[in-house]
C-alpha positions in Angstrom: -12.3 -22.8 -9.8 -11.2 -23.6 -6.5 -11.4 -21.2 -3.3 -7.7 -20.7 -3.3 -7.9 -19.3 -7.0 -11.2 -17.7 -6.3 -9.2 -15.8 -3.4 -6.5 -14.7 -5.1 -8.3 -13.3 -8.7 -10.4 -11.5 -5.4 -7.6 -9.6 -3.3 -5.4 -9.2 -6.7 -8.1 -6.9 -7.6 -8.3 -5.2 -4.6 -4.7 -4.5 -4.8 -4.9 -3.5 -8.3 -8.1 -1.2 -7.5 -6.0 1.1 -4.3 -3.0 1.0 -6.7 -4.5 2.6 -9.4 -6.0 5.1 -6.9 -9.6 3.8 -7.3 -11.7 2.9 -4.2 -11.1 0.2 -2.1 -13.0 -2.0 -3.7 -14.3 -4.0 -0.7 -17.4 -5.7 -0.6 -19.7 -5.8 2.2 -18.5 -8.5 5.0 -14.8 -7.3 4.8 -15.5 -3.8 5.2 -18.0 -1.4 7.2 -19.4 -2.8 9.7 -16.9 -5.7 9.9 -13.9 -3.7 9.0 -14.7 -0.1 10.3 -13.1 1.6 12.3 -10.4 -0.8 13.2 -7.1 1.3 13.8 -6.7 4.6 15.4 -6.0 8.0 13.9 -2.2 7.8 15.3 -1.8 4.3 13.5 -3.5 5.1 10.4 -0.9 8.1 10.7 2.0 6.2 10.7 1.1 4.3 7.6 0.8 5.5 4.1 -2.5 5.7 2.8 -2.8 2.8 0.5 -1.9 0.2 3.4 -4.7 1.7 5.1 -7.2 1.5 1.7 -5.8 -2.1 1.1 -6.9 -3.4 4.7 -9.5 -5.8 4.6 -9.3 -7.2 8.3 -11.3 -7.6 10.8 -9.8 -6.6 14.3 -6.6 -5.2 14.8 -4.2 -7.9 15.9 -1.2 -5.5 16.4 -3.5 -3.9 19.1 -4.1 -6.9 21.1 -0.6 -9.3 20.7 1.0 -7.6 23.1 4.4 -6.9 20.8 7.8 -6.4 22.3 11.0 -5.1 20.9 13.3 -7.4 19.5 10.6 -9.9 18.7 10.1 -11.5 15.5 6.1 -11.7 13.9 5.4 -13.4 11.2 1.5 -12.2 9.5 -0.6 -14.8 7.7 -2.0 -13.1 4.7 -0.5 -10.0 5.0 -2.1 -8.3 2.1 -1.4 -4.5 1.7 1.1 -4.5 4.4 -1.0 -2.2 7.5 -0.3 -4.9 10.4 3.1 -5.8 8.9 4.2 -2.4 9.4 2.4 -1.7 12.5 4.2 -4.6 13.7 7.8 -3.6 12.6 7.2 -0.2 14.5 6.5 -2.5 18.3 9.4 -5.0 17.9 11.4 -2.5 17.2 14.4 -2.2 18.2 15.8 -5.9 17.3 13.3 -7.2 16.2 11.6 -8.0 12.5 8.1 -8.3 10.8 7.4 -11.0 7.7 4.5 -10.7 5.7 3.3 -13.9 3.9 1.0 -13.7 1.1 0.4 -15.6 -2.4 -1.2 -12.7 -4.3 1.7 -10.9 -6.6 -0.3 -7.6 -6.4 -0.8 -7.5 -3.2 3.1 -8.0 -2.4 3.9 -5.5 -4.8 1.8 -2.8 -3.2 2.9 -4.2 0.2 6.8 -3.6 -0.8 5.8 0.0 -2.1 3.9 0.6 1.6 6.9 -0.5 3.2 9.4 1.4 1.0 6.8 5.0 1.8 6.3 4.3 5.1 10.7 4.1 5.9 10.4 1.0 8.1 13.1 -1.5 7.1 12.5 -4.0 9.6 10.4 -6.0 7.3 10.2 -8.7 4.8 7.5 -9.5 2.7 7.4 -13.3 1.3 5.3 -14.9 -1.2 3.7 -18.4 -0.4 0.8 -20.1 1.0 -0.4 -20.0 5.3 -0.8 -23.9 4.4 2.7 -24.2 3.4 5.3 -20.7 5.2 8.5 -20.6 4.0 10.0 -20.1 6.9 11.9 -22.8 8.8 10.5 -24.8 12.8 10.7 -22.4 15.6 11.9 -19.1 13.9 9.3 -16.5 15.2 8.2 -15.5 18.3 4.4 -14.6 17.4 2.0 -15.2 14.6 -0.4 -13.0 14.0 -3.2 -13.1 11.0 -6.3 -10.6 10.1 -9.7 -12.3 8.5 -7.2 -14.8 6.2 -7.4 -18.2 8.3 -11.1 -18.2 7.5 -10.4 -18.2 3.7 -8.4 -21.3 3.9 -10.2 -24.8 2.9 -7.1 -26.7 5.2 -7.5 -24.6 8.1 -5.8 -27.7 10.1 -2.7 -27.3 8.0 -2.6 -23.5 8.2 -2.6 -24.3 12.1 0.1 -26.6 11.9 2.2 -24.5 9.9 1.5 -21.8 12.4 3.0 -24.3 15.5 5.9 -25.6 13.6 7.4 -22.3 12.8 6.6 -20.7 16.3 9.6 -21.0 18.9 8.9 -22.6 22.3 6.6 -20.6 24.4 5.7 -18.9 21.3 2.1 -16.7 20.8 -0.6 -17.6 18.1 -3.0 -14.1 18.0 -5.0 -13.4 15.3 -8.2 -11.7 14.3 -10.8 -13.7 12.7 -14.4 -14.3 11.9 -15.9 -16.9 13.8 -19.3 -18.1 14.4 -21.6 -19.2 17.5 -23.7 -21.9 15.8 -23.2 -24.2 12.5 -23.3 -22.6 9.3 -25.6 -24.2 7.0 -24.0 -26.4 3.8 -25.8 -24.5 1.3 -24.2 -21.5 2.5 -20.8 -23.2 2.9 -20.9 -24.3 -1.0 -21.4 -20.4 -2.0 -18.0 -18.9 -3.4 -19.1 -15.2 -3.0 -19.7 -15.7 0.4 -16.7 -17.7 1.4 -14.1 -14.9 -0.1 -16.5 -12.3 1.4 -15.2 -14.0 5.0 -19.0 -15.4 6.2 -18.6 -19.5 4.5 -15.5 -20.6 5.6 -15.8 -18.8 9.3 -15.5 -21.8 11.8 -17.6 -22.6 14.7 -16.0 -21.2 18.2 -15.5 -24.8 19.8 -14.3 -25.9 16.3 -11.4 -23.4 16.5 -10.6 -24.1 19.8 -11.0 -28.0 18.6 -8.2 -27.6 15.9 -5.8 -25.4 17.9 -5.6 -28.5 20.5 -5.6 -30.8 18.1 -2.4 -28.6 16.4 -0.7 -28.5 19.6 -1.8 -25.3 21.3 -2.2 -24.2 25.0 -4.0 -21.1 26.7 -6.4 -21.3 23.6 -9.1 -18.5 24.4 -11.6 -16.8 21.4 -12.9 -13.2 22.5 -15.5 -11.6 20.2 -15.0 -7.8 19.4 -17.6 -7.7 17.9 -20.7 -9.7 16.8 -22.7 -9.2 14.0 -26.6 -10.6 12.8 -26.6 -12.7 9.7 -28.0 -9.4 7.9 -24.5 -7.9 8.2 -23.1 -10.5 6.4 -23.4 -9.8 2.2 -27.2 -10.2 1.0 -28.2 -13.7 1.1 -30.6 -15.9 -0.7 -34.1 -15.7 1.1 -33.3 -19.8 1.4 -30.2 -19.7 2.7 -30.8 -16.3 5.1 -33.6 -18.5 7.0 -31.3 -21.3 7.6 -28.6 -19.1 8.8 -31.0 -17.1 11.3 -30.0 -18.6 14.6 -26.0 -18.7 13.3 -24.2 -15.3 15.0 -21.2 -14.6 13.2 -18.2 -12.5 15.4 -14.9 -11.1 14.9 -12.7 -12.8 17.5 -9.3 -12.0 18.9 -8.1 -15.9 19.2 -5.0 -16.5 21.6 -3.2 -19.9 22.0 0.5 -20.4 22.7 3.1 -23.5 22.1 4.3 -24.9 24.8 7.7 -24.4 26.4 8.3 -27.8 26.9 7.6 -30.7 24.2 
């Protein structure tokens, strides 16, 4: 099985688990301490429970993109819907929210969020962040919480991300990221790559890509960084090897340029 499948049977459970009204269902490295705490009391408010339940992020890139009314956001794995609707709420008025993700449970939840919450401003679309529906320069800002990491073609996912931002458009998205190289043993383990800590890239190999996609005003600020014992338990083996390797969540900024 392949990590795309291994994602999706993963976070279709997790939708399926907040649906039926059992616990959230998360697992160590997307939840406390990496997901704690993220979002206030007066956005948690705003939000029907389930969005919140559903969230397995790791910052809060509504927070920190700087959103303006009448701009258009498109989220890369939107999942339950939280930053979707968040979103909607700060580009409104005139402006609109997509959601883009590939699991049918978690869209289906997502729709019912949106549909409890009242916001209208938003469309939820099923696909893949290596291949968005959406046609070149159509939104203004791209936002994404702990999904980039999960890709295996994060160079495409990057691409995608340019080509469908307009000129001058903003790339902001919480992710994992790491100070130090992740050990291949590690790297190889499925569990750990759907649990956010595998497929986490190094800082300078972020920044690397988004240049190489066509970004400017690249900058990676940790919110928070984290020992290798936060991450899920790990094999004695692997857990030595990965000692000197910090993993962070990051806000990561970049913009396309105005001119070609």
């Amino acid at each position: 099985m392949d990590v795309k499948e291994v994602v999706k049977e993963r976070y279709g459970g997790i939708a399926s688990r907040v649906t039926s009204g059992a616990a959230c269902g998360c697992s160590s490295a997307c939840c406390d301490p990496i997901s704690g705490n993220l979002y206030g009391d007066s956005e948690k408010g705003e939000l029907p429970v389930t969005a919140v339940l559903a969230s397995q992020g790791c910052g809060n890139p509504t927070a920190l993109a700087e959103l303006r009314p009448g701009e258009i956001v498109l989220d890369l794995g939107s999942g339950g819907g939280i930053d979707v609707l968040l979103s909607a709420r700060r580009v409104s008025p005139g402006g609109k929210a997509y959601g883009l993700d590939m699991t049918d449970e978690m869209l289906a939840l997502a729709r019912e969020n949106q549909r409890k919450a009242g916001v209208e401003n938003v469309e939820f679309l099923k696909g893949e962040i290596e291949n968005i529906p959406l046609p070149d320069q159509s939104v203004d800002v791209v936002i994404s919480n702990c999904v980039i990491n999960l890709s295996s073609d994060k160079d495409r996912v990057l691409r995608e991300a340019f080509r469908v931002l307009k000129p001058g458009g903003r790339f902001a998205v919480s992710d994992i990221v790491t100070r130090g190289a992740i050990p291949e043993a590690l790297r190889k383990d499925m569990r750990l790559w759907v649990d956010c800590v595998a497929g986490a890239m190094e800082e300078n190999e972020y920044r690397a890509k988004l240049a190489a996609a066509g970004f400017e005003n690249i900058g990676i600020e940790p919110t928070r960084i984290y020992e290798a014992g936060d991450a899920p338990a790990l094999p004695a083996e692997i857990a030595q090897a990965a000692a000197h390797v910090r993993f962070m969540s990051a806000f990561v900024r970049a913009s396309r340029p105005v001119a070609p």
